[in-house]
N, C-alpha and C positions, 0 to 999 in steps of 0.2 A: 517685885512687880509680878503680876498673874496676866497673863490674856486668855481673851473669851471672844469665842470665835462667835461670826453670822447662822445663823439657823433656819432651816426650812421644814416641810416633810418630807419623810421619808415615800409614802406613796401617796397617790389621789385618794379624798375623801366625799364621799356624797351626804347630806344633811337633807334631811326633805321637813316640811311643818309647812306655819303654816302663818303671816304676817299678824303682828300684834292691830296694827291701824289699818289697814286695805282689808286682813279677812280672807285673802287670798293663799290659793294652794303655793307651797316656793320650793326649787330644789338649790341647793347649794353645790359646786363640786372646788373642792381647794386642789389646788394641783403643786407640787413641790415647784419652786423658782429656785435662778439664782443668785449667787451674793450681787451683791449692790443693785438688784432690781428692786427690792421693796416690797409693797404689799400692796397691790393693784387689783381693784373688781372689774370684770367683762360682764357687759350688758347690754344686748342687740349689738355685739362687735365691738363698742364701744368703751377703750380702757381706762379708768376711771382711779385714777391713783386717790389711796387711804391719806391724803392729806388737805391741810385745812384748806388750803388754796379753792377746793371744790365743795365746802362743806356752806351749804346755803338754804336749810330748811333747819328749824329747832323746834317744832310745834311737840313737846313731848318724847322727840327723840332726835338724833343726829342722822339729818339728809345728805348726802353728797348726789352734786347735779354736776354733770359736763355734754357737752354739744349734744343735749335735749335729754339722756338719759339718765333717770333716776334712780340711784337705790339708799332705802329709807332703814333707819333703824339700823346705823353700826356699830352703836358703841360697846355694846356685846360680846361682839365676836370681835372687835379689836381689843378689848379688857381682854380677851383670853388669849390672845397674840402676845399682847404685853406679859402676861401671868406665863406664860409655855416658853419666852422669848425669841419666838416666831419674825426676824425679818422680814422675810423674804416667802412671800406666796402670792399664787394668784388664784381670784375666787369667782369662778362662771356663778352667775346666778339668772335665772330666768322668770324671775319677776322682779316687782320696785321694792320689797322689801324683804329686808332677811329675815329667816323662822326664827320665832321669838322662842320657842322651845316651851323650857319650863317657868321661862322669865327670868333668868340669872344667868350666867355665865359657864356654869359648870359642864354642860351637857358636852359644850363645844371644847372644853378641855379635853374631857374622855376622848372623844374623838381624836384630838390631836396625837394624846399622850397613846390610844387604843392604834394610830397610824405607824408613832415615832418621829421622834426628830432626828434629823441628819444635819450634822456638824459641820458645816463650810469650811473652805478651805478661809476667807478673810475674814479681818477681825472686825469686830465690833465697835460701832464707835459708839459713843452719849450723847447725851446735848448736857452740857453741865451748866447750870442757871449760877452767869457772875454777877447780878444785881438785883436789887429787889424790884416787881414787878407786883401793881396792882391796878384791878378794875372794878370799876363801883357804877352799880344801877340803883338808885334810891337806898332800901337801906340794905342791899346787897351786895356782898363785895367777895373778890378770889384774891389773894394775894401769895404771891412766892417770894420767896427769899432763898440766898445759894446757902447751902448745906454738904456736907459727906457723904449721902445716902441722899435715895428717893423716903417721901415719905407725903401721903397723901389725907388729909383733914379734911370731914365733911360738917359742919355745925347745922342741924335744923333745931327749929325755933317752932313749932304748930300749938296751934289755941285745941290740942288733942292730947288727950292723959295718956293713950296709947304710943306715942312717938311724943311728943313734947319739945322739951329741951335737954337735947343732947349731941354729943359729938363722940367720934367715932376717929381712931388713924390707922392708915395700913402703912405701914413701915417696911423694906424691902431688908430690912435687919433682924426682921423676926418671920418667922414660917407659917404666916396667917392666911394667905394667898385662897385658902379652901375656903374660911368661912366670907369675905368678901365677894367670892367665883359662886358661891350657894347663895346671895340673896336674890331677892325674888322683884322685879318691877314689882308698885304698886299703884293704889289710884284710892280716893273716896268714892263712894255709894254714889254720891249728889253731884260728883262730879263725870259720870256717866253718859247722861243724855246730853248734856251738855259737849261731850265728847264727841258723842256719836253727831250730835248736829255739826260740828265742824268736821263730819267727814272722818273721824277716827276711833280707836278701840273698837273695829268691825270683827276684829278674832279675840276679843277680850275673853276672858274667861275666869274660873277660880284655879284653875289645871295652869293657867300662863300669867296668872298675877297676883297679889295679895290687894283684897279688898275690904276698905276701913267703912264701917258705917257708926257715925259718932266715934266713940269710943272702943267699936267692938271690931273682931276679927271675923269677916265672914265664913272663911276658907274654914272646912271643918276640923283641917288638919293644926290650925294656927298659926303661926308662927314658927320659922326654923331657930331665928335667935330672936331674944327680947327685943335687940334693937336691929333687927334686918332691916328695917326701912332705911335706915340712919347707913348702913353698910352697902345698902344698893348704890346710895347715893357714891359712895365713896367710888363702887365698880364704875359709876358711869363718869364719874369725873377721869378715872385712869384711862377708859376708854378714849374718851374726850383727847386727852393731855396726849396719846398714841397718835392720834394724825399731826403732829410736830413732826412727826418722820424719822424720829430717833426716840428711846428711850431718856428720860428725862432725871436729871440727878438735882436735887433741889429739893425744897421744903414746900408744899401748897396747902393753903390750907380756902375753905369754902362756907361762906356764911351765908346759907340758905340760897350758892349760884344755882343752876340749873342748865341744861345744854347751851343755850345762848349765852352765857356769860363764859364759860367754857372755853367755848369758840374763839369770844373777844381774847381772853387771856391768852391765849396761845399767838393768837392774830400777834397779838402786843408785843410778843417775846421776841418773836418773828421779827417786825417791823422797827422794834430798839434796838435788836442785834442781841440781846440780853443773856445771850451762851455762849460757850465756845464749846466745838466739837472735838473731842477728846476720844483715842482709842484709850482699850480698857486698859494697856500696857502703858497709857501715861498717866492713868488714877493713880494718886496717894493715899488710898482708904481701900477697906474693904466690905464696905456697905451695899455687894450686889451680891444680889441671890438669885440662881435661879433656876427650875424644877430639876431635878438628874432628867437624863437624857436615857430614854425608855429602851 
């Protein structure tokens, strides 16, 4: 048996940009917590715990709302909590949504990994998925089933030569973590103004997103991998699966979900009871991996 303690940082970090959907200037500050506090945002005073409980906007990205205050767009920087295996912080932010950066996850790794993590004194628990769990919207469905390891499956299906049909897994058995933390949000050409009329993509850009028109890549740079779209998707579902409030051990896999189905999945796990909470020192496997410690 191995144990693995709670992690935080080591010092405050500030992040400034700038909202994918509001457009708005944002600063971030993560401030080290401690064990068994969790991962909690401050917003006008207001603490606002990284769990689904409070997660109630999916318009393109993941909302968490409590007693009137909003902050939009976390799946991100919660993928890079999961990736660093970050418990325990707390994140001031002074606007409704968090800086999209470069549109991937990566930025806010550096940062973490550029702070340090500090090693808690308690141990780590999981959420280990004992039954199979699935949610189905038309012809969309997430399904988990209990496994050895985490291991996360994203399947798109698009009438586009450029992303198509394919699928994509991040397995926490293999040391991929980098290229899923580097994909980039993306969006179609035609689905822009359409965007913006409901109010969103105000800070869009080619610098903070990958943009498809038909078939083609706008961004001059291209693509970082062949299938980044297909791998973003996977980042935002682990982000997603993060507001469980524990790191998740199970199989998941996603047939074209999307944050709101997400949401429902986790809801579901939640409300069957469908895990049991395990420290690492009661695993029978060694399917967890996660970054050395800087």
């Amino acid at each position: 048996m191995f144990c693995i303690n709670q992690r935080t940082i080591k010092k405050e970090i500030e992040i400034k940009g700038i909202g994918l959907h509001s457009g708005q200037p944002v600063k971030l500050k993560l401030i080290p917590s401690q064990a068994d506090e969790g991962i909690n945002f401050v917003r006008n005073g207001v603490v606002i715990p990284a769990s689904i409980e409070y997660a109630k906007g999916f318009d393109f990205s993941t909302t968490l709302i409590k007693d009137g205050a909003v902050v939009r767009t976390v799946e991100h920087l919660m993928a890079a909590f999961y990736f660093t295996g970050i418990d325990n912080v707390i994140i001031e932010i002074d606007a409704e949504e968090v800086p999209i950066l470069d549109g991937s996850a990566v930025q806010f790794i550096e940062a973490i990994k550029k702070a340090g993590i500090e090693i808690l004194k308690a141990e780590k628990l999981y959420a280990v998925l004992n039954k199979e769990i699935t949610v189905v919207d038309k012809d969309k469905y997430i399904k988990g089933t209990p496994s050895h390891s985490f291991s996360a499956t994203y399947h798109a299906h698009y009438n586009n030569r450029v992303i198509g049909n394919r699928k994509y897994t991040y397995s926490n058995l293999k040391s991929d973590y980098e290229n899923v933390a580097m994909a980039r949000t993306y969006c179609f050409l035609e689905e822009v103004e359409m965007l913006q009329q409901m109010g969103l993509a105000k800070g869009g850009s080619l610098d903070n997103a990958v943009v498809f028109s038909e078939d083609a890549v706008l961004n001059p740079e291209g693509l970082r991998f062949e299938d980044e779209p297909v791998k973003h998707k996977v980042l935002d579902l682990i982000g997603d699966l993060y507001l469980l409030g524990f790191p998740l051990i199970g199989s998941v896999y996603s047939f074209k979900g999307g944050h709101r189905l997400n949401a429902e999945f986790v809801r579901k796990v939640l409300e069957e009871k469908a895990f049991d909470l395990k420290y690492s020192t009661e695993l029978d496997f060694n399917g967890i991996n996660l970054m050395p410690v800087q």
